[in-house]
C-alpha positions, 0 to 999 in steps of 0.5 A, a space after each residue: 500500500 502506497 502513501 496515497 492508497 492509505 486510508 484518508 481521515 475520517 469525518 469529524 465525530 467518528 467514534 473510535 479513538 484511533 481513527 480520529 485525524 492527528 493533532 497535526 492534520 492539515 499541516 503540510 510539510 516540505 522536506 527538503 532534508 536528509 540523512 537524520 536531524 532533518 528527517 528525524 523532525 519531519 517524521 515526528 510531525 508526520 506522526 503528528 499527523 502532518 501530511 510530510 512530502 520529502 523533496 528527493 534527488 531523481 535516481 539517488 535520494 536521500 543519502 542514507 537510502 545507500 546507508 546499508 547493510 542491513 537491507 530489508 529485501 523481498 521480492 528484488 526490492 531492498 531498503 536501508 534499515 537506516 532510511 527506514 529509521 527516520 522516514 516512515 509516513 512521508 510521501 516521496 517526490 523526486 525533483 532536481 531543484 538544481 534545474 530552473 523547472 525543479 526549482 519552480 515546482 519546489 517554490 509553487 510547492 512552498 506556495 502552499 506548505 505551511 512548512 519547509 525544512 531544509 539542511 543545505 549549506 548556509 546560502 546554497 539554497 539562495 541560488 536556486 531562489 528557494 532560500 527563506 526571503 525568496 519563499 516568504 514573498 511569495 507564502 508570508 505564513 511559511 514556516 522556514 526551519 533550517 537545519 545547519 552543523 553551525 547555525 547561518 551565522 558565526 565564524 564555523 557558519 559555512 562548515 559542513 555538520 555531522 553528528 560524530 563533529 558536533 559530539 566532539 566540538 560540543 563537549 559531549 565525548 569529552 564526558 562520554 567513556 571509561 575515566 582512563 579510556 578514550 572519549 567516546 560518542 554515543 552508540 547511536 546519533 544523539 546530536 543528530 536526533 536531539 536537533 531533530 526534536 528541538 527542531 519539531 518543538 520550534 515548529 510547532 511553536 512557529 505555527 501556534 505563533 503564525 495563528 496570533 500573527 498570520 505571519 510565519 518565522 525563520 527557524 535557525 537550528 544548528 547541531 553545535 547550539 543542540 549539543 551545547 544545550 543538552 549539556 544539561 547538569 555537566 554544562 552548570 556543573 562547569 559554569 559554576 565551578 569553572 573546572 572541566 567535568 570527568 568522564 565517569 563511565 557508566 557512574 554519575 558524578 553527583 550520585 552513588 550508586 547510580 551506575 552498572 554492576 557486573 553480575 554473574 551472567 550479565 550487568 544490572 544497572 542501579 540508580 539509587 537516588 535517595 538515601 532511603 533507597 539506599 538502605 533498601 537496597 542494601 537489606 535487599 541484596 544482604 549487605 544490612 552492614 552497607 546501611 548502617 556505615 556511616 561511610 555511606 550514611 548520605 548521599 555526599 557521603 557515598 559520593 566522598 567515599 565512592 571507590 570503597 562502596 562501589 567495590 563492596 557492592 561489586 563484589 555482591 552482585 558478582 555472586 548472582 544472575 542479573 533475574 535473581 536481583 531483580 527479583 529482590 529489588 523490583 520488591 524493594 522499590 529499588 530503581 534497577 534494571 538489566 542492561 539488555 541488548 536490542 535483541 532483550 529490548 524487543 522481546 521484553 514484556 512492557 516494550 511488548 505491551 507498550 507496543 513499540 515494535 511496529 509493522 506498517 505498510 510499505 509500497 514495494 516490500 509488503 510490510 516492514 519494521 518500524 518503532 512507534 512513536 513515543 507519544 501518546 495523547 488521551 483523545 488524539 492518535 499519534 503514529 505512523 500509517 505507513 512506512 517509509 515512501 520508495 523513492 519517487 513514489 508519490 511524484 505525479 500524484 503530488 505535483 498532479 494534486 497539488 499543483 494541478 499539472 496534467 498528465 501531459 506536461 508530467 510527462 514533458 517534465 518526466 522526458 527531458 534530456 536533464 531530468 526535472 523529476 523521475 520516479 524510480 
């Protein structure tokens, strides 16, 4: 089932939940992004029920529709597991915007989006009069967010963005690792996604303030700004001391013991936050003589004499299966769990019963995999209908709707020598 096969929004006061149009419906979303930030914002809102239609290079696409293995293939078709990730409900139009026609049907498209995110280099998107002055002529209530490695100003502005740099430049990997190790980024783009959800958040805020003013905005994200604002608690830590935080691991630097302990068959992870944890963690695991140490007796304590406690608690958990203390502390309201692989993760219960494994329609593949949105709403449904478009899929079905072209100058478009537009 393609994007335009699916079925369309019921009439208001149908009486299920789940069929209602999502809190977004009605808002249509240009995407000229790739790889992940942008996308990443773009599904979010297509999960919110936005209608997304993702701009694509004709033959190529999106960058990581190469980005593999892993494949999922059936039937001679294959996509990247990667361009699966960050893509599902979104519609795919293949159009070269390099080209005078591609760029036009681009801006007739803009004319009547509510929405157009994009990560281009700062100024390219200017040659092709498809840059946020040159749009907001012609659509005042355009919602223009741009996605950048350094933001469109200052002195890194014209520097390409990856998520590994702004992880490095950000101060991010100078926390993430073993004391003694190398610094480490994290195991999956978090710059990346974290920029994607500021990203959507300034969205949504734009179009709640285009409904005051009638006019919309120019959104400015870059990684770096991202990835300095999500310092959080290290961030102050430095500012109110002045000195450079240390990688801890799996530890926490304010809190102990708030880290992984290595068990008989696995690691379990521990987040005592209070002292009354504490004391029932320690009857629970047998080490009653751990609670009333007045080594350990606060928190301020525990964090002063760490190595002592750390290593006491080590050598008792070494001693049992990771199920085994969970089956103690779980009772004792003791916040723990098992350290899992993907494989755990998706065959655990909860997960299981929170139904975040999804299998949605795909156009070419029959179905495939996906993660549900985390999100959910009392009286509105949020989530995808479909997976991720193959590329060029809904092309003519897009520019014949929405820009009203006949079947005759698609075809014209379709034919020239330097292609405007292709579908695969």
């Amino acid at each position: 089932m393609t994007n335009d096969d699916a079925p369309s929004h019921p009439a208001a006061g149908e009486p299920k939940p789940q069929e209602v149009a999502g809190p977004l419906n009605g808002i249509v979303v240009l995407d000229l992004s790739r790889v992940l930030a942008g996308p990443w914002a773009t599904q979010l809102l297509a999960d919110l029920g936005a209608e997304v239609i993702k701009i694509e290079r004709p033959g190529s696409g999106d960058e990581t529709r190469t980005w593999g293995p892993p494949y999922l293939e059936r039937g001679g078709e294959r996509e990247t597991a990667y361009f699966l990730s960050a893509n599902r409900g979104k519609r795919s139009v293949c159009v070269d915007l390099a080209k005078p026609e591609g760029a036009e049907l681009i801006r007739r498209l803009a004319m009547q989006a509510d929405v157009l995110v994009e990560n281009f280099k700062v100024g390219s998107l200017g040659r092709y009069g498809l840059d946020y002055p040159s749009l907001a002529s012609l659509n005042p209530r355009l919602v223009y967010c741009s996605i950048t490695g350094f933001g469109q100003d200052g002195p890194y502005a014209a520097r390409p963005g990856y998520d590994f740099v702004a992880q490095a430049m950000g101060g991010l990997m100078s926390l993430t690792g073993e004391p003694e190790g190398e610094p480490l980024k994290a195991g999956v783009g978090i710059t990346d996604l974290m920029t994607g959800l500021y990203a959507a958040n300034a969205i949504q805020a734009a179009l709640l303030q285009r409904e005051r003013t009638n006019s919309g905005e120019r959104i400015d994200i870059s990684l770096l700004d991202c990835q300095v604002a999500m310092l959080a608690n290290q961030a102050l830590a430095y500012l109110v001391s002045g000195r450079n935080p240390r990688r801890w691991g799996n530890a926490h630097p304010n809190i102990v013991p708030y880290q992984s302990f290595a068990t008989s068959d696995g690691d379990i992870a521990i987040a005592v936050g209070n002292d009354g944890q504490f004391v029932r963690m320690c009857k629970a695991i047998g080490a009653d003589n751990l609670a009333i140490d007045a080594r350990f007796a606060t928190n301020s304590d525990r964090v002063e004499n760490r190595a002592a406690l750390i290593a006491a608690l080590q050598s008792v958990f070494a001693i049992r299966k990771t199920a085994d203390w969970l089956a103690v502390l779980e009772p004792a309201d003791v916040p723990v769990g098992s350290v899992n692989t993907l494989e755990q993760v998706f065959a655990d219960p909860h997960v299981r019963h929170r139904g975040m494994e999804l299998s949605l329609p795909h156009a070419t593949l029959g179905a495939a995999p996906g993660v549900a949105c985390p999100i959910r709403m009392s009286g509105t449904p949020v989530g995808a209908r479909t997976s991720a478009p193959p590329l060029g899929a809904d092309t003519r079905t897009v520019l014949s709707q929405r820009l009203g072209l006949s079947a005759q100058e698609l075809s014209r478009l379709e034919g020239q020598p330097s292609t405007t537009f292709a579908e695969e």
